[in-house]
N, C-alpha and C positions, 0 to 999 in steps of 0.2 A: 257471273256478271263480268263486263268488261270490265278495263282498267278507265274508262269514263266516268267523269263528274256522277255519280250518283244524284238523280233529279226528285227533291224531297219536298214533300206538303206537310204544310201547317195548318192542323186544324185548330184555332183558338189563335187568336193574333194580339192577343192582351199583354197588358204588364210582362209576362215571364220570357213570353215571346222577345218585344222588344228591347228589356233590360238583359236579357242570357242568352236564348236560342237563335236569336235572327243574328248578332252579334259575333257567337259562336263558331255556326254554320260559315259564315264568311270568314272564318279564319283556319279551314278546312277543305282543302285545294279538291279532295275529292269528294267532296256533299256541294249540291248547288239547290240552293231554294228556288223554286220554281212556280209554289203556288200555295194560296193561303184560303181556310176560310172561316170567318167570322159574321153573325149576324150584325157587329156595327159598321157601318160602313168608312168611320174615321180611323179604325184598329186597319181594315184592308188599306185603304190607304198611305200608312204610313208605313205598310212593310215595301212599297214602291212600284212607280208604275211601268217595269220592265216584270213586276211578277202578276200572276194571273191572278185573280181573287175572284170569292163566290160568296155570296151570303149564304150558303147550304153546304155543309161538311159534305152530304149523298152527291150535289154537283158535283166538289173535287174528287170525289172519288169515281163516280162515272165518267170523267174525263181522261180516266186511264192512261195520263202517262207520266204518274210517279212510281217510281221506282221502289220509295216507303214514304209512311207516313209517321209525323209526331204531333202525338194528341196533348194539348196544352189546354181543353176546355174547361169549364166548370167541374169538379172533381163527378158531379153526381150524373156527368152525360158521359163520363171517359171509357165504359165498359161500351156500352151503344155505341159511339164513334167509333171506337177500336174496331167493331163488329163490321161496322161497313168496311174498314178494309179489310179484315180478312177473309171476310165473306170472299170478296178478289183476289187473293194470295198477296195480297202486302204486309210486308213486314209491318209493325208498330213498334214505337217506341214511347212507351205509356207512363206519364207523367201521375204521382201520386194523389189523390188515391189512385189504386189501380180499379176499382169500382167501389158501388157504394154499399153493396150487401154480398157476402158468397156466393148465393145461388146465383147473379147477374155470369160469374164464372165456372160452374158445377161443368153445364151441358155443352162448354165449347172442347171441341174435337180437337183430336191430338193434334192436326196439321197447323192448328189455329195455334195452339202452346205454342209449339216451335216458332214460331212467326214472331212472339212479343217477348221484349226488353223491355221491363219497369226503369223506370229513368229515377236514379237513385244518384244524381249526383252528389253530394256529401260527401262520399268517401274517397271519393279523387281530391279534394281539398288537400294542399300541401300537407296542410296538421295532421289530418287524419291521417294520411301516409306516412308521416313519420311517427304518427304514435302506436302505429297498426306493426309497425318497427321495433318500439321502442317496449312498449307491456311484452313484460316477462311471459311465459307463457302459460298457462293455467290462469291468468291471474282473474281476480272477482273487480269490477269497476260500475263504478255510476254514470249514467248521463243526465244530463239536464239540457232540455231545449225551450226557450220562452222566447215569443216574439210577438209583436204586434204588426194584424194584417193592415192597419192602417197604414203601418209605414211602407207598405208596398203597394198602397193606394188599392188594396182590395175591395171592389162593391160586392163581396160575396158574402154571404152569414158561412160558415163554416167553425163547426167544434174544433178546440185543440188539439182533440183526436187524432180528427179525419186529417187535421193539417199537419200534425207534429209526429205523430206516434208511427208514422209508416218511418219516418228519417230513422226516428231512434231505433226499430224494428232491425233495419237495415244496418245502420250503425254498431248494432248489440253481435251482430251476426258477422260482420266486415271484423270489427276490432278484433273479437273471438274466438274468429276460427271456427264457428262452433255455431249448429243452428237452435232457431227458438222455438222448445216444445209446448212451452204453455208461458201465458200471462196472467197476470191477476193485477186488480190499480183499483183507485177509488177516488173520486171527485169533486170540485166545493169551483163550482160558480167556473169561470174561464181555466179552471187546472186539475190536472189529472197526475196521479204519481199513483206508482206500486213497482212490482220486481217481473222481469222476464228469467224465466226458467230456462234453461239451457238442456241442450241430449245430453252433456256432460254432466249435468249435476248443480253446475255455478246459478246463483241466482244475480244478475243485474238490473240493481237500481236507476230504476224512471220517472223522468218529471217532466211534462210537459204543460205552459200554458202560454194564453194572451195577455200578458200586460202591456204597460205601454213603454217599459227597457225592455231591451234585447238582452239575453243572458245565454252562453253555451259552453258549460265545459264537461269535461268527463273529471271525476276522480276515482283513483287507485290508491289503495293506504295512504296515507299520510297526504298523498300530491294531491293536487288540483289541476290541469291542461286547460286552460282557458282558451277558447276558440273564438270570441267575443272581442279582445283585444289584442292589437299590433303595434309592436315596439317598435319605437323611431329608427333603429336600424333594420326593421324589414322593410318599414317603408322607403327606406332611402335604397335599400339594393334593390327591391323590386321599381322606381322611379328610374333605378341606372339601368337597369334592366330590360326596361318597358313591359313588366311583367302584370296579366291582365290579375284583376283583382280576384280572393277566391272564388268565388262562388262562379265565376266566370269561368277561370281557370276550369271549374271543378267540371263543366257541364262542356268545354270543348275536349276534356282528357275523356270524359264517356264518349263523347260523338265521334272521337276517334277510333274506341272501341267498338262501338257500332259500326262505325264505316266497315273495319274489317269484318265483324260478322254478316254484315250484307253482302259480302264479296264469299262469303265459304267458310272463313276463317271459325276457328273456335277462341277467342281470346280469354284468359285468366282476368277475372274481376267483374266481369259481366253479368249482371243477373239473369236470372228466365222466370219462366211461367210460374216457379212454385214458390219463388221469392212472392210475387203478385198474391199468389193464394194464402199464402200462409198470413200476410201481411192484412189483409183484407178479411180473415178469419178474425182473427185476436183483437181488433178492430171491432167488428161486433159481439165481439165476448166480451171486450170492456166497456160498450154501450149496453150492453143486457144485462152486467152488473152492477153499472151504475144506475140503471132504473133511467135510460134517457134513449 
């Protein structure tokens, strides 16, 4: 590809869109939004009336001239949507889940792998970079993620599972070093905990659920890294700064790694296909153990 704006579609123009992605993308000299689509017509709207909008993901994509696409839909359309663009040769950059069952991924062809990036921002988050630094190496560590999708204005039913356990998946894998051969966890009402197993040997401890506080940190013997709260001095150098807040941060430092892999590049931290499968496995082993 040229050294031009890369011209990118949004399929899902909701909440994630508007507070991370659309946000993101404009602060990313070579990605240009160019077209979105969503079945409400208020979400097209407000991504602006210089960009193109469809009420049918199959419209943007028969309109052939995005460059790539990122699927921001409902978790349980994100493998289908994906599909229509690669069906095309468009890249994807696939927001988690990466589908809603394995087989949705078993029969896609190699050309198709190649094409998709699971969008795993989390681990570009400053903390995470510095703690991904900091843990000694071997070392065994816990995560905990709790959130409530209300405070993100979600109208969607979604298990802590399908919404928590891909981060921490990711997370167990990024801090480690090290990827995850098996999972086991067990569940009581909106929360889920058990241990991911490591090809090392390590087993790290996992918790994920919905309440109505937000809670995230990891611990390593004795420590605790809270990721949930910000000391008045990061707020005041990131304020001198003008530094975008994490999770922002976290989702324009991938889209910069994507840019270069849509240009050829191979960048270091980037996920692929087998992060997507592995993640989307372990996922249904711990709904089939839990009996849900």
């Amino acid at each position: 590809m040229s050294s031009r704006p890369l011209q990118v579609g949004v399929i899902g123009a909701g909440r994630v869109f508007q507070r991370l992605y659309g946000p993101a993308i404009d602060r990313i000299p070579g990605l240009q939004l160019v077209a979105v689509a969503d079945p409400a017509s208020d979400a097209r709207e407000r991504a602006g009336a210089s960009i193109a909008s469809y009420a049918s993901s199959d419209d943007l994509i028969q309109a052939r001239f995005c460059d790539a696409v990122i699927v921001l839909s409902p978790g349980q359309m994100h493998a289908a949507h994906a599909e229509l663009a690669l069906a095309e040769g468009i890249p994807v950059l696939l927001e988690k889940p990466s589908a809603a069952t394995p087989v949705e991924l078993e029969d896609w062809p190699a050309a198709w792998r190649q094409l998709v990036s699971p969008a795993r921002p989390r681990r570009y988050w400053p903390r995470y970079l510095a703690l991904r630094r900091d843990l000694p190496k071997g070392a065994t560590f816990g995560l905990v993620l709790q959130t409530s999708p209300a405070a993100w204005g979600s109208g969607h039913e979604v298990s802590p599972t399908d919404d928590l356990l891909p981060h921490l998946i990711d997370l167990a894998e990024w801090l480690s070093r090290s990827a995850v051969q098996a999972i086991s966890g067990t569940a009581a009402g909106d929360h889920g905990a058990g241990h991911l197993r490591l090809v090392d040997g390590r087993a790290i401890a996992w918790k994920v659920g919905h309440p109505d506080n937000y809670e995230e940190y990891v611990t390593a013997g004795t420590r605790q890294y809270r990721l949930d709260t910000i000391s008045i001095r990061e707020r005041l150098v990131a304020r001198l700064h003008g530094t975008p807040p994490a999770d922002l941060l976290g989702v324009i430092r991938m889209l910069r790694l994507w840019e270069r892999r849509l240009r050829g590049e191979a960048p270091p931290g980037l996920p692929g296909f087998e992060t997507a499968a592995r993640e989307t496995l372990f996922r249904e082993q711990i709904r089939s153990d839990m009996g849900t």
